[in-house]
mmCIF file as Biopython writes it, N, C-alpha, C and O atoms, coordinates in Angstrom:
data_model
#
loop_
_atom_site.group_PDB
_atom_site.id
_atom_site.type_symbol
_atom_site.label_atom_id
_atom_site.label_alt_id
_atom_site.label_comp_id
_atom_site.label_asym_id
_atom_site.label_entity_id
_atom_site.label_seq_id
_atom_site.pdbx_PDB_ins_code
_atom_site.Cartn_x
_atom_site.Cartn_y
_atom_site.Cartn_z
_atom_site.occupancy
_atom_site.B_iso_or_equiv
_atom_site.auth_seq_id
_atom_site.auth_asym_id
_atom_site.pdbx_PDB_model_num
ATOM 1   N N  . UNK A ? 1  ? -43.338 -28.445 41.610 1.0 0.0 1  A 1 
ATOM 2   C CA . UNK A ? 1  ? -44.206 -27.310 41.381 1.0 0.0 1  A 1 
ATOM 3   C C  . UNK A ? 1  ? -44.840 -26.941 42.718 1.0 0.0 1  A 1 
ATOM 4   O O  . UNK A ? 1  ? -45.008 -27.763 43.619 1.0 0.0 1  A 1 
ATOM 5   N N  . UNK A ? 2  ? -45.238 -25.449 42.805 1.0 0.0 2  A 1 
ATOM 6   C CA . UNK A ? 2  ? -45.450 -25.092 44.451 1.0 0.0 2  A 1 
ATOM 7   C C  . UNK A ? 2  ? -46.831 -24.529 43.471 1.0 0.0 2  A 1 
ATOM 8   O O  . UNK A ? 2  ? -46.746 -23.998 42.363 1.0 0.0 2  A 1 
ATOM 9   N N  . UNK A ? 3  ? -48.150 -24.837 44.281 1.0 0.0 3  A 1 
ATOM 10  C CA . UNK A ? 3  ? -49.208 -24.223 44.894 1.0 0.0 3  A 1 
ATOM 11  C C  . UNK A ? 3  ? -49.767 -24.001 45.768 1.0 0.0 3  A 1 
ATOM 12  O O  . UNK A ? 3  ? -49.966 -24.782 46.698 1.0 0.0 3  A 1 
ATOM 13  N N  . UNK A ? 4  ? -50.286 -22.501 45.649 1.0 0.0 4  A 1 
ATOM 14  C CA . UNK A ? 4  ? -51.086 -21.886 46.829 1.0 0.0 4  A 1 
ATOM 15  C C  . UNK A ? 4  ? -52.664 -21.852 46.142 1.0 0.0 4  A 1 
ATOM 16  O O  . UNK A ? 4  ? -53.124 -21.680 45.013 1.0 0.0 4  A 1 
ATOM 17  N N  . UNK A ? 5  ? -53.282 -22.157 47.701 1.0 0.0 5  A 1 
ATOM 18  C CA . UNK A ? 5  ? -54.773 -22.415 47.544 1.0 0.0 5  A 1 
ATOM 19  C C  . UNK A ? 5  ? -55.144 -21.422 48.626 1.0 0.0 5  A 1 
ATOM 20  O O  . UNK A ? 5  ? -54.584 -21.364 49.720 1.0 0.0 5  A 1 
ATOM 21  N N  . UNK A ? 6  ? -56.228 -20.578 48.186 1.0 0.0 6  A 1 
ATOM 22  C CA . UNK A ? 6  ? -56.738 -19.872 49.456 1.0 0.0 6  A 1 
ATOM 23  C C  . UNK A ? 6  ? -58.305 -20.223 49.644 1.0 0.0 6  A 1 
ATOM 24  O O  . UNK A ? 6  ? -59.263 -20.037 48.893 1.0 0.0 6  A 1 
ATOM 25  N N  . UNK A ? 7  ? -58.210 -20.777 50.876 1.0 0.0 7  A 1 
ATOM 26  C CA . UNK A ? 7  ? -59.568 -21.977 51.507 1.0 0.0 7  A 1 
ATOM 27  C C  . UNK A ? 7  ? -59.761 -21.096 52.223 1.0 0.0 7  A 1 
ATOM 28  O O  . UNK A ? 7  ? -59.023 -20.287 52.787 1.0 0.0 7  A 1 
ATOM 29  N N  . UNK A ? 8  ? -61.417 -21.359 52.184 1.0 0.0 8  A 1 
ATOM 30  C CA . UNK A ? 8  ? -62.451 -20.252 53.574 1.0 0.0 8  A 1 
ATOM 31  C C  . UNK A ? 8  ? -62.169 -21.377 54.508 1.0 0.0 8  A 1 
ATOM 32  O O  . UNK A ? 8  ? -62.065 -22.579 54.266 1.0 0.0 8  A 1 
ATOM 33  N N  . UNK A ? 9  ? -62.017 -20.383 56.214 1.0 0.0 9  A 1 
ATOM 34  C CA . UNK A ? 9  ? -61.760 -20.580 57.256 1.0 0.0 9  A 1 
ATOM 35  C C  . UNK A ? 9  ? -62.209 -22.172 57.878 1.0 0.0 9  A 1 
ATOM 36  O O  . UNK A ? 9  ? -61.663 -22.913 58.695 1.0 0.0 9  A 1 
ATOM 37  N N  . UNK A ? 10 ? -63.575 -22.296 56.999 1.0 0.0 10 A 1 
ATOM 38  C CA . UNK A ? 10 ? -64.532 -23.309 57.454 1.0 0.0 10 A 1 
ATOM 39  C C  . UNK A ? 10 ? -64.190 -24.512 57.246 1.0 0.0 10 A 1 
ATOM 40  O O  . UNK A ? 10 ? -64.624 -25.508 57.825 1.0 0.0 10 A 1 
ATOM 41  N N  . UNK A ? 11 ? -62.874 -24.420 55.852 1.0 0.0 11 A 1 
ATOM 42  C CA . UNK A ? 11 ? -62.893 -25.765 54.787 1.0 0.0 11 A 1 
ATOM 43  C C  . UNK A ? 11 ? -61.567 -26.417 55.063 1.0 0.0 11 A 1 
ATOM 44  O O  . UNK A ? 11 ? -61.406 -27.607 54.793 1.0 0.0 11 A 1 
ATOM 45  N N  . UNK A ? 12 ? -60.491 -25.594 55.656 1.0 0.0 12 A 1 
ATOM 46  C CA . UNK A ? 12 ? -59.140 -25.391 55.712 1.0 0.0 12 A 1 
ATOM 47  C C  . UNK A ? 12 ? -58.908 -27.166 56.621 1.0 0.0 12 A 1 
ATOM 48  O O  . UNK A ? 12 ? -58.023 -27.887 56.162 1.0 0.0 12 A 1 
ATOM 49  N N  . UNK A ? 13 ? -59.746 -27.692 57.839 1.0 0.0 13 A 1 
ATOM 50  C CA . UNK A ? 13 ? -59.178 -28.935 58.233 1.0 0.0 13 A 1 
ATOM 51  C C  . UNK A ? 13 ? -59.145 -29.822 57.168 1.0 0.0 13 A 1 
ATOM 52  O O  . UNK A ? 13 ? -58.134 -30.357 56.713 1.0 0.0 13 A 1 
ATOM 53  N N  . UNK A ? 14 ? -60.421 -29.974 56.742 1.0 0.0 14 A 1 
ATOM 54  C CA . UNK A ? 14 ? -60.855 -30.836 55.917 1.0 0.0 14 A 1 
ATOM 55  C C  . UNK A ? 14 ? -59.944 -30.743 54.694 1.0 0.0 14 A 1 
ATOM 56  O O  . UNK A ? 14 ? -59.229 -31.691 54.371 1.0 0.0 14 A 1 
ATOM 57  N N  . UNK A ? 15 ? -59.965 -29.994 54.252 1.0 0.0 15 A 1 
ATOM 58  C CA . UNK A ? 15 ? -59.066 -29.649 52.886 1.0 0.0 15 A 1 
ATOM 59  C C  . UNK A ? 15 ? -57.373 -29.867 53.090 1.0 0.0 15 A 1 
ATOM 60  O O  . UNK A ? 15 ? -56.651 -30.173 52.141 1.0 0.0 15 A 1 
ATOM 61  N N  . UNK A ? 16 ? -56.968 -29.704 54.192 1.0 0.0 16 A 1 
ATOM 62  C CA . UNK A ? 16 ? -55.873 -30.304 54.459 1.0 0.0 16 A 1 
ATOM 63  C C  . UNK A ? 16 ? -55.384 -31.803 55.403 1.0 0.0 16 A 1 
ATOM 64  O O  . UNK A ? 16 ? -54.272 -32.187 55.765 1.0 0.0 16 A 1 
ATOM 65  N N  . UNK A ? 17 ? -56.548 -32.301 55.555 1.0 0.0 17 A 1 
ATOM 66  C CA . UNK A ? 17 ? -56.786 -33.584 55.726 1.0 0.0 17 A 1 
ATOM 67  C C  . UNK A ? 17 ? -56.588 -34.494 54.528 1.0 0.0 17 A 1 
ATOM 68  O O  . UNK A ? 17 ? -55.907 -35.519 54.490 1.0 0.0 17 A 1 
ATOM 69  N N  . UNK A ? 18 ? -57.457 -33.820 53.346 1.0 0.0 18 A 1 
ATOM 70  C CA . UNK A ? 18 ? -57.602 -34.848 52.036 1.0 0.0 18 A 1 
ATOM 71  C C  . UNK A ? 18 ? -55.690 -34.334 51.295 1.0 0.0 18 A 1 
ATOM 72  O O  . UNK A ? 18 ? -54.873 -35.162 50.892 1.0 0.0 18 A 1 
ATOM 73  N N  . UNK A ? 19 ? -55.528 -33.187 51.324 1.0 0.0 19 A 1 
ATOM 74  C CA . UNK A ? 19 ? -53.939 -33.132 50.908 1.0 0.0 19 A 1 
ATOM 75  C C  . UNK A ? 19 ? -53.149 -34.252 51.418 1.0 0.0 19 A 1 
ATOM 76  O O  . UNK A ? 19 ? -52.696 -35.192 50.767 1.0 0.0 19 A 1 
ATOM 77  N N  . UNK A ? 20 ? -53.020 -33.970 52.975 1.0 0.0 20 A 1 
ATOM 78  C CA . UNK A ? 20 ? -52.018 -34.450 53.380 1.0 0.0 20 A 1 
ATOM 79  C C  . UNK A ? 20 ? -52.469 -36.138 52.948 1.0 0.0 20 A 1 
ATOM 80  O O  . UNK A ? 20 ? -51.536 -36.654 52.332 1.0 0.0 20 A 1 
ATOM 81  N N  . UNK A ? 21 ? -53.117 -36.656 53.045 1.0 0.0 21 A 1 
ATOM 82  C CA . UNK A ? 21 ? -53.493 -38.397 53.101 1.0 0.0 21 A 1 
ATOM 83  C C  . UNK A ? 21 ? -52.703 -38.475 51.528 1.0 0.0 21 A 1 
ATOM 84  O O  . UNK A ? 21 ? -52.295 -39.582 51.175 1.0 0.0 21 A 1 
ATOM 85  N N  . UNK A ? 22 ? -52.489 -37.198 50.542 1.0 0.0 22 A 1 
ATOM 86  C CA . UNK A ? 22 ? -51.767 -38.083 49.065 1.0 0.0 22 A 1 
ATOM 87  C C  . UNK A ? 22 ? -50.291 -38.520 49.672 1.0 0.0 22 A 1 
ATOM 88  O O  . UNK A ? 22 ? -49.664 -37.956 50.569 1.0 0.0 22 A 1 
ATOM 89  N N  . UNK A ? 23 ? -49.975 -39.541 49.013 1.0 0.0 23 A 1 
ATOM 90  C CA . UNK A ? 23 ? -48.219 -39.550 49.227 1.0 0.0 23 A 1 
ATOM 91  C C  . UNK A ? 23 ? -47.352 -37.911 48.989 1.0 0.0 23 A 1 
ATOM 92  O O  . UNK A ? 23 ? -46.713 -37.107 49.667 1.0 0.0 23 A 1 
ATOM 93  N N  . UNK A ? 24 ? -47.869 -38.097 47.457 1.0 0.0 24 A 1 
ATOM 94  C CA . UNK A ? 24 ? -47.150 -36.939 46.557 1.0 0.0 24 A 1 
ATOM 95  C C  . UNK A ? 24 ? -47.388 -35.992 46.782 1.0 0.0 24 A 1 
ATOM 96  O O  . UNK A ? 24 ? -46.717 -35.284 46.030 1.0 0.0 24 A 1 
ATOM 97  N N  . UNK A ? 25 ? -48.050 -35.333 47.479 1.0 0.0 25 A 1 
ATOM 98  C CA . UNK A ? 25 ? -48.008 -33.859 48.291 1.0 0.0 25 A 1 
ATOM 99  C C  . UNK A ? 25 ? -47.515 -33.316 49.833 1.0 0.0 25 A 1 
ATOM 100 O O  . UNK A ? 25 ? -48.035 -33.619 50.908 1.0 0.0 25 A 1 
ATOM 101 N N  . UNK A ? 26 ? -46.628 -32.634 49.656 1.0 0.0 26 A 1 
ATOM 102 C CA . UNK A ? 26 ? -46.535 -32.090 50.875 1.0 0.0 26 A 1 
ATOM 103 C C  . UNK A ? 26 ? -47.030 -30.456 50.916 1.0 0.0 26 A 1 
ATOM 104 O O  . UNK A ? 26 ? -46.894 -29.496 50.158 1.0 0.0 26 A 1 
ATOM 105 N N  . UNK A ? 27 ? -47.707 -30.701 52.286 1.0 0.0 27 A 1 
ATOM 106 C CA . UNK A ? 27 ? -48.334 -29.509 52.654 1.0 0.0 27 A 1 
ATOM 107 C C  . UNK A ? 27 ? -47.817 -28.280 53.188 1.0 0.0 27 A 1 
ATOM 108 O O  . UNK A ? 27 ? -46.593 -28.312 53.063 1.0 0.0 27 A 1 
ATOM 109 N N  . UNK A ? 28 ? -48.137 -27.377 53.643 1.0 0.0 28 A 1 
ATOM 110 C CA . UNK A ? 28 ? -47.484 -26.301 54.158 1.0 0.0 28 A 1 
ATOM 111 C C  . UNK A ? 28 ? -48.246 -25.076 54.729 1.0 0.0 28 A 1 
ATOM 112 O O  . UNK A ? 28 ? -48.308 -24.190 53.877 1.0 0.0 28 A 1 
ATOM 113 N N  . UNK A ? 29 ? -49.028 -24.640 56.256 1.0 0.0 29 A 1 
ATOM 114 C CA . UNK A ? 29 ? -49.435 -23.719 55.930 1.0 0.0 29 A 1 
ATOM 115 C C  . UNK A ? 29 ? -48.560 -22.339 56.475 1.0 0.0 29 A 1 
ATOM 116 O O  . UNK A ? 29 ? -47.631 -22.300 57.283 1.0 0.0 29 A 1 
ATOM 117 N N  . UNK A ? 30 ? -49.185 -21.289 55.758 1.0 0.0 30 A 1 
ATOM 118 C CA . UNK A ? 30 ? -48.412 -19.905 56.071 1.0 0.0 30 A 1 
ATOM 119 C C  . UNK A ? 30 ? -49.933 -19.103 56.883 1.0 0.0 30 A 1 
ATOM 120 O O  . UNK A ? 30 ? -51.122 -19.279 57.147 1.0 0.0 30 A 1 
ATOM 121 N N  . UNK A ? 31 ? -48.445 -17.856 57.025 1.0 0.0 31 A 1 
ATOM 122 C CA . UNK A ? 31 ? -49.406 -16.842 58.427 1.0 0.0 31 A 1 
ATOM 123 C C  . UNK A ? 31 ? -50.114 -16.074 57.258 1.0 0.0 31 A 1 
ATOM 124 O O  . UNK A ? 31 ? -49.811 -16.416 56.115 1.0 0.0 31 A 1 
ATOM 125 N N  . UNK A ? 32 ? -50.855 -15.258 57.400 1.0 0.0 32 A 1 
ATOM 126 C CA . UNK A ? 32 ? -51.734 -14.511 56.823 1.0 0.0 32 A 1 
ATOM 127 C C  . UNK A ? 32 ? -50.819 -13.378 56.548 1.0 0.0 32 A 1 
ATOM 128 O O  . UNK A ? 32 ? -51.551 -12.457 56.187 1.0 0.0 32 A 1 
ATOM 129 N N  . UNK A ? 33 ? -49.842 -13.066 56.541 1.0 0.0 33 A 1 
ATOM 130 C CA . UNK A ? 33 ? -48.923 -11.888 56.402 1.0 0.0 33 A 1 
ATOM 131 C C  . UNK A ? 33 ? -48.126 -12.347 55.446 1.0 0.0 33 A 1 
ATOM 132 O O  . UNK A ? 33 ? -47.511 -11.639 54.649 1.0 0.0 33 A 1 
ATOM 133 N N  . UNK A ? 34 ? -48.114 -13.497 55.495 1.0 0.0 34 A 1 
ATOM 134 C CA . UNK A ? 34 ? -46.534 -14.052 54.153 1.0 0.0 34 A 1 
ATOM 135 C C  . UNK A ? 34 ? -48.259 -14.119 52.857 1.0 0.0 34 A 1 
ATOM 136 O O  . UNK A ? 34 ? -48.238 -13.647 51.720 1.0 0.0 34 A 1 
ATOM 137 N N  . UNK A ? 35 ? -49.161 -14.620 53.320 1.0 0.0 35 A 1 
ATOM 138 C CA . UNK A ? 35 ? -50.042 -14.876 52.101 1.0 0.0 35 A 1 
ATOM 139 C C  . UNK A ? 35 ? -49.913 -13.301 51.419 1.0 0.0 35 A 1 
ATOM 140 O O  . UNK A ? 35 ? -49.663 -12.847 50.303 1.0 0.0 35 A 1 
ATOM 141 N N  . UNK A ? 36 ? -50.164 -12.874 52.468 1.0 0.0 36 A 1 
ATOM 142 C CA . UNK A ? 36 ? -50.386 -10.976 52.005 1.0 0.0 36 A 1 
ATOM 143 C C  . UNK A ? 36 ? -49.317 -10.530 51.211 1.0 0.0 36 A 1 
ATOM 144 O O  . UNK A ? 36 ? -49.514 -9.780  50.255 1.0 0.0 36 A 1 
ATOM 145 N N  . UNK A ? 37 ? -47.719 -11.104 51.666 1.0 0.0 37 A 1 
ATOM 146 C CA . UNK A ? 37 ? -46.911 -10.416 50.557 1.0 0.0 37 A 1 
ATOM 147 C C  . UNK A ? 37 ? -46.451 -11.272 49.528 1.0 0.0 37 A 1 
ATOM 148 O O  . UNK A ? 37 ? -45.900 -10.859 48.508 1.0 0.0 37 A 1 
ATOM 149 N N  . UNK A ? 38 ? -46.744 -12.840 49.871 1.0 0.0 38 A 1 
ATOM 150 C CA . UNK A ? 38 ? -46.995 -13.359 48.093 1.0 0.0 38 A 1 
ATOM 151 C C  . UNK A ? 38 ? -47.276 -12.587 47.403 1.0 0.0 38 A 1 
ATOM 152 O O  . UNK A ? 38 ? -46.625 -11.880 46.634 1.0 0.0 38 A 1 
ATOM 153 N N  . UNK A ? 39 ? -49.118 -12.730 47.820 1.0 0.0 39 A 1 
ATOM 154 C CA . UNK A ? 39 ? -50.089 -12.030 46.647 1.0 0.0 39 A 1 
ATOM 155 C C  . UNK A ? 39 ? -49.064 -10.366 46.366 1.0 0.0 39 A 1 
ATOM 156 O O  . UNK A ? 39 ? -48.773 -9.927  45.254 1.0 0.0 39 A 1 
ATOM 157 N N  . UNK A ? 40 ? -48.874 -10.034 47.054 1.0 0.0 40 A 1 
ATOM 158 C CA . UNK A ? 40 ? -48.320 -8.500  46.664 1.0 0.0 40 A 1 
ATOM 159 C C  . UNK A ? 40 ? -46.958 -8.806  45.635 1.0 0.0 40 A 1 
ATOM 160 O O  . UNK A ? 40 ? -46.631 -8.195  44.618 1.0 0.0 40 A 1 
ATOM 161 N N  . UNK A ? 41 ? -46.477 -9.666  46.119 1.0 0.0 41 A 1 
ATOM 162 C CA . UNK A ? 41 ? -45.204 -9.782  45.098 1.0 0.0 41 A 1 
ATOM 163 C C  . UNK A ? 41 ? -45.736 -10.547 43.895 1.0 0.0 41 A 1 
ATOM 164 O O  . UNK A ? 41 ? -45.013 -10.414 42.908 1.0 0.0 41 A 1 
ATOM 165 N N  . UNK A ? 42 ? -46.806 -11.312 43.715 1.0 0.0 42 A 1 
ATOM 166 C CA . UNK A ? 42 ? -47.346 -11.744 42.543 1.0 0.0 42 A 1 
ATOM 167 C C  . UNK A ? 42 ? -47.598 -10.405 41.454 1.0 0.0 42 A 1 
ATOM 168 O O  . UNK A ? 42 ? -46.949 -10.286 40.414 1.0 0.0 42 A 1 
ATOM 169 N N  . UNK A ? 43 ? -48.398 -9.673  41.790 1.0 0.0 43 A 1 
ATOM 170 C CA . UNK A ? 43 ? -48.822 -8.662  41.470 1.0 0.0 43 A 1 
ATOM 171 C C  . UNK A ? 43 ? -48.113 -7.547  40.899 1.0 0.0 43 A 1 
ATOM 172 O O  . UNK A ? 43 ? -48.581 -6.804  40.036 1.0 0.0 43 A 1 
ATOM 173 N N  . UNK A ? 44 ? -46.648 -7.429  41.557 1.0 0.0 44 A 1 
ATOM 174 C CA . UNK A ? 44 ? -45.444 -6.784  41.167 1.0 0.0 44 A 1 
ATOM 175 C C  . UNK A ? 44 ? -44.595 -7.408  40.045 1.0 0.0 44 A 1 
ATOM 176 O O  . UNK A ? 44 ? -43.831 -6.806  39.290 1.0 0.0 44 A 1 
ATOM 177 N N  . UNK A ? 45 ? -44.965 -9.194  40.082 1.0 0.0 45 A 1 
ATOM 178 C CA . UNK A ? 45 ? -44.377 -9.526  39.177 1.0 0.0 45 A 1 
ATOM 179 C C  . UNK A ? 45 ? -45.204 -9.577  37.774 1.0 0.0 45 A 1 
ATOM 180 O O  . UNK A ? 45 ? -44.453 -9.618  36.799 1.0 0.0 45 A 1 
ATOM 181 N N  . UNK A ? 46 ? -46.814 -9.583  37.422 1.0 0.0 46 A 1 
ATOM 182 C CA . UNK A ? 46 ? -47.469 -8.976  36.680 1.0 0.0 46 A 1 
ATOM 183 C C  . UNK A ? 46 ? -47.515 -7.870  36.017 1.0 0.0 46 A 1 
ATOM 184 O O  . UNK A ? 46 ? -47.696 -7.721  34.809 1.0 0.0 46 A 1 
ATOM 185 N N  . UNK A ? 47 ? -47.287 -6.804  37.123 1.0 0.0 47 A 1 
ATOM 186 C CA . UNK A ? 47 ? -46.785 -5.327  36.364 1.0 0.0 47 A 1 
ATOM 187 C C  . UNK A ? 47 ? -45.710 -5.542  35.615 1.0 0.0 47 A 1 
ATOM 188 O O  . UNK A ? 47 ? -45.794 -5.403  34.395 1.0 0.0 47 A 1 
ATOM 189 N N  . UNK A ? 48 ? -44.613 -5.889  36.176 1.0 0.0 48 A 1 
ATOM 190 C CA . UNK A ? 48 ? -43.311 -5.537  35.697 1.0 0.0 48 A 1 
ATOM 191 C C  . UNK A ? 48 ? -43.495 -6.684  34.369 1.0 0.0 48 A 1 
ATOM 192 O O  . UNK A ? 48 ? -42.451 -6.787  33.724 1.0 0.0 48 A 1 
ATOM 193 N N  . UNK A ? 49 ? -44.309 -7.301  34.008 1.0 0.0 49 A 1 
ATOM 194 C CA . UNK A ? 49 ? -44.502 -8.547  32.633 1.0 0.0 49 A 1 
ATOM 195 C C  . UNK A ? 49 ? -45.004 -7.311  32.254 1.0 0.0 49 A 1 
ATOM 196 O O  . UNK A ? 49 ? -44.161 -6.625  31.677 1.0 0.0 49 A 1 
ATOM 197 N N  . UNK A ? 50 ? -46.281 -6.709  32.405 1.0 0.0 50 A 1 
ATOM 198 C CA . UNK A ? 50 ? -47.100 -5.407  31.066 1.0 0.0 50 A 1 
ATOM 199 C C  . UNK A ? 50 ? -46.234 -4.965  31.307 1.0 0.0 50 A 1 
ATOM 200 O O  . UNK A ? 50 ? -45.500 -5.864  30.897 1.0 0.0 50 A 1 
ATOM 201 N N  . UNK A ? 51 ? -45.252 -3.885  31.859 1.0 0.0 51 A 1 
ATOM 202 C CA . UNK A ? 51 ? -44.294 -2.900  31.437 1.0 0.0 51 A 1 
ATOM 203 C C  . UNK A ? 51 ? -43.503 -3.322  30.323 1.0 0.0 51 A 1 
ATOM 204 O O  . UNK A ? 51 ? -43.277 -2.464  29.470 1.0 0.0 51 A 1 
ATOM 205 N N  . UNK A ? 52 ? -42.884 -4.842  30.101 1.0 0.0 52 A 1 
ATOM 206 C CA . UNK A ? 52 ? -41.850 -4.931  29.567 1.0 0.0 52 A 1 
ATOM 207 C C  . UNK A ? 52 ? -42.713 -5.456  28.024 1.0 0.0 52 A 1 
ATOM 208 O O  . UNK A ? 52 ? -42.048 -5.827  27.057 1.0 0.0 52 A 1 
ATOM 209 N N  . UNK A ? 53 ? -43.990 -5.423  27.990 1.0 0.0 53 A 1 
ATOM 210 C CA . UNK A ? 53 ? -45.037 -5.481  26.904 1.0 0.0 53 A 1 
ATOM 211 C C  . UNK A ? 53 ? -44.963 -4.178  26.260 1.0 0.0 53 A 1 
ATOM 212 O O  . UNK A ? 53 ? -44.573 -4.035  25.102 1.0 0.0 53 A 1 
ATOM 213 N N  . UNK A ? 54 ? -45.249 -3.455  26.835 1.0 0.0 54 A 1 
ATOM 214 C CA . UNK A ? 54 ? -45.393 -1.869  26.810 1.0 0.0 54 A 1 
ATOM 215 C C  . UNK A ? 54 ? -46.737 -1.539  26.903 1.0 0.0 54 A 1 
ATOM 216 O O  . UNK A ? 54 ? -47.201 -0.581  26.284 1.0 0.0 54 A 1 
ATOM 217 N N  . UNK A ? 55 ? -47.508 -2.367  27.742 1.0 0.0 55 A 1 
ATOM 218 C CA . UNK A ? 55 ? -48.615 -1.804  28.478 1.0 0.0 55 A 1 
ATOM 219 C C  . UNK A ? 55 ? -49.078 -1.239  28.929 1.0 0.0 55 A 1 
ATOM 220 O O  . UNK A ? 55 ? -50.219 -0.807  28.764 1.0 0.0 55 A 1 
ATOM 221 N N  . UNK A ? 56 ? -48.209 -1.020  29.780 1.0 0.0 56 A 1 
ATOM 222 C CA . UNK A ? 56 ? -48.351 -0.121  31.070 1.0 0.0 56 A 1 
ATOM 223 C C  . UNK A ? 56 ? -46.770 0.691   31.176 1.0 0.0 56 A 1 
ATOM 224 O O  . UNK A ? 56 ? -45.864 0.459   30.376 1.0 0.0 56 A 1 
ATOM 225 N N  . UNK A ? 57 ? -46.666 1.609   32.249 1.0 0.0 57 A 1 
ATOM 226 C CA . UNK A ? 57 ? -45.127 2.278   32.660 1.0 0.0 57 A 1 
ATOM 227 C C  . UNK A ? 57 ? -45.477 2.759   33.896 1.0 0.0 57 A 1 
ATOM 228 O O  . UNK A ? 57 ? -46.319 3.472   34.442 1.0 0.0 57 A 1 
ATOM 229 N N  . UNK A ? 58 ? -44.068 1.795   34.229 1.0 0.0 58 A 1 
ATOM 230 C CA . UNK A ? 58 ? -43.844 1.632   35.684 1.0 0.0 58 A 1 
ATOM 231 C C  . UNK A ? 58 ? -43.565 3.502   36.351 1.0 0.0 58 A 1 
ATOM 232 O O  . UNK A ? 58 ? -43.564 4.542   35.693 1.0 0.0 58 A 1 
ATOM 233 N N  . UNK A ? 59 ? -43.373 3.318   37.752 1.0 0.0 59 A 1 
ATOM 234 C CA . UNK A ? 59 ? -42.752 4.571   38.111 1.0 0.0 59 A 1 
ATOM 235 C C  . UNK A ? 59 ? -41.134 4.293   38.301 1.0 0.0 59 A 1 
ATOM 236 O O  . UNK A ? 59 ? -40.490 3.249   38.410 1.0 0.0 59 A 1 
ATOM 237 N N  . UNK A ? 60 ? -40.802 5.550   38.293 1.0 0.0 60 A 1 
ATOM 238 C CA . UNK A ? 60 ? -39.414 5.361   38.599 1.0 0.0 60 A 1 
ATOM 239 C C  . UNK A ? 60 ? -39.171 5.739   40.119 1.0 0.0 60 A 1 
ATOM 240 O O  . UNK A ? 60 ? -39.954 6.353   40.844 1.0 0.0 60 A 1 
ATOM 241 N N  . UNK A ? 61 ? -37.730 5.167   40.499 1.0 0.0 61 A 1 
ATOM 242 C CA . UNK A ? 61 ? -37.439 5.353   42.092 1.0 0.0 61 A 1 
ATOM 243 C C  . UNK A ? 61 ? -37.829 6.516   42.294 1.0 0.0 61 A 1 
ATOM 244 O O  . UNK A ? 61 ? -38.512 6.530   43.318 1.0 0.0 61 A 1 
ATOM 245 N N  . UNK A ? 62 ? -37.742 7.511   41.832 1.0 0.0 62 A 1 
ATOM 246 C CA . UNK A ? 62 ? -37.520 9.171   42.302 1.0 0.0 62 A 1 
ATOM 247 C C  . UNK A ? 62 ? -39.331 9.265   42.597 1.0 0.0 62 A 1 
ATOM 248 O O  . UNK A ? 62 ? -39.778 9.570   43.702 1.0 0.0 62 A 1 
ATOM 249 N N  . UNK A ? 63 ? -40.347 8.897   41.220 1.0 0.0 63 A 1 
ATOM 250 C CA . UNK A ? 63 ? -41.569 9.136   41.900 1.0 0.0 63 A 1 
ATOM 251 C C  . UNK A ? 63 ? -41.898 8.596   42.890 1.0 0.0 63 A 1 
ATOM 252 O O  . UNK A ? 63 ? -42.579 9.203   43.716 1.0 0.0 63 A 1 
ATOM 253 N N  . UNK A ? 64 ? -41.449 7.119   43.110 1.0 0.0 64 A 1 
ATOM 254 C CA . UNK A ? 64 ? -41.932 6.185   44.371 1.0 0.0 64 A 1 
ATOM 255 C C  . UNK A ? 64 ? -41.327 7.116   45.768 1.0 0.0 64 A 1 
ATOM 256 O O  . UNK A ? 64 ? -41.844 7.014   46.881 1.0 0.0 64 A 1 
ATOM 257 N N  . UNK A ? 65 ? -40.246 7.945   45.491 1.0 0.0 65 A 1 
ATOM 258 C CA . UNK A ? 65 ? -39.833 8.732   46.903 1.0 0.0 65 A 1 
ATOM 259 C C  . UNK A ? 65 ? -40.450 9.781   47.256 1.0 0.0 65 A 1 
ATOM 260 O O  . UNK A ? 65 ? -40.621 10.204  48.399 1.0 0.0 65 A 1 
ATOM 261 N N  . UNK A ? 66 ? -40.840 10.274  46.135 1.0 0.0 66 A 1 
ATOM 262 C CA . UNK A ? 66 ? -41.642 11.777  45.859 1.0 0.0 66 A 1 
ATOM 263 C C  . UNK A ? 66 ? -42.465 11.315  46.823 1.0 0.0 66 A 1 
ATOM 264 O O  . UNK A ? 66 ? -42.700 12.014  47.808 1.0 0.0 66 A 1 
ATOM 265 N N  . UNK A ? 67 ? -42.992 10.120  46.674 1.0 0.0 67 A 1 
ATOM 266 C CA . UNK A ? 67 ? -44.566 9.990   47.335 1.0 0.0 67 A 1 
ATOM 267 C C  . UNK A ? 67 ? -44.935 9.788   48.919 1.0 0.0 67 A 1 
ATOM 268 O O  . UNK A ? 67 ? -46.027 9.688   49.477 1.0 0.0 67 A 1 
ATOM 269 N N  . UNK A ? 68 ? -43.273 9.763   49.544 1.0 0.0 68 A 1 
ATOM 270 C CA . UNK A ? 68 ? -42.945 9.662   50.512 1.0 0.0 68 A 1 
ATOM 271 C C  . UNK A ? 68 ? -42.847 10.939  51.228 1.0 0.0 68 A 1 
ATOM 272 O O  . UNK A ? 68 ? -42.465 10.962  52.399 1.0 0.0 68 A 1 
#
């Protein structure tokens, strides 16, 4: 199982001090740009769950170009 934790700037040694010391975890950190398009692809994958609810409705390619 993969988790992401997002730690204030202040906490981040310490907090990956006490990770790394478990056996059973390995750590990993990322740039602030891959965090950015996780979260964005998280978010895409949320929508597209309510769309297929019928929650919400997505756009289609043609509006996403329109908007271009």
């Amino acid at each position: 199982m993969k988790v992401i934790i997002d730690i204030k700037e202040n906490k981040v040694d310490f907090v990956m001090e006490l990770l790394r010391s478990l056996s059973f975890v390995k750590t990993e950190s990322i740039s602030p740009s891959k965090a950015k398009f996780l979260k964005e692809l998280k978010a895409s994958k949320d929508e597209v769950k309510l769309a297929k609810q019928g929650k919400i409705k997505l756009q289609t390619a043609e509006e996403l170009l329109n908007e271009l």
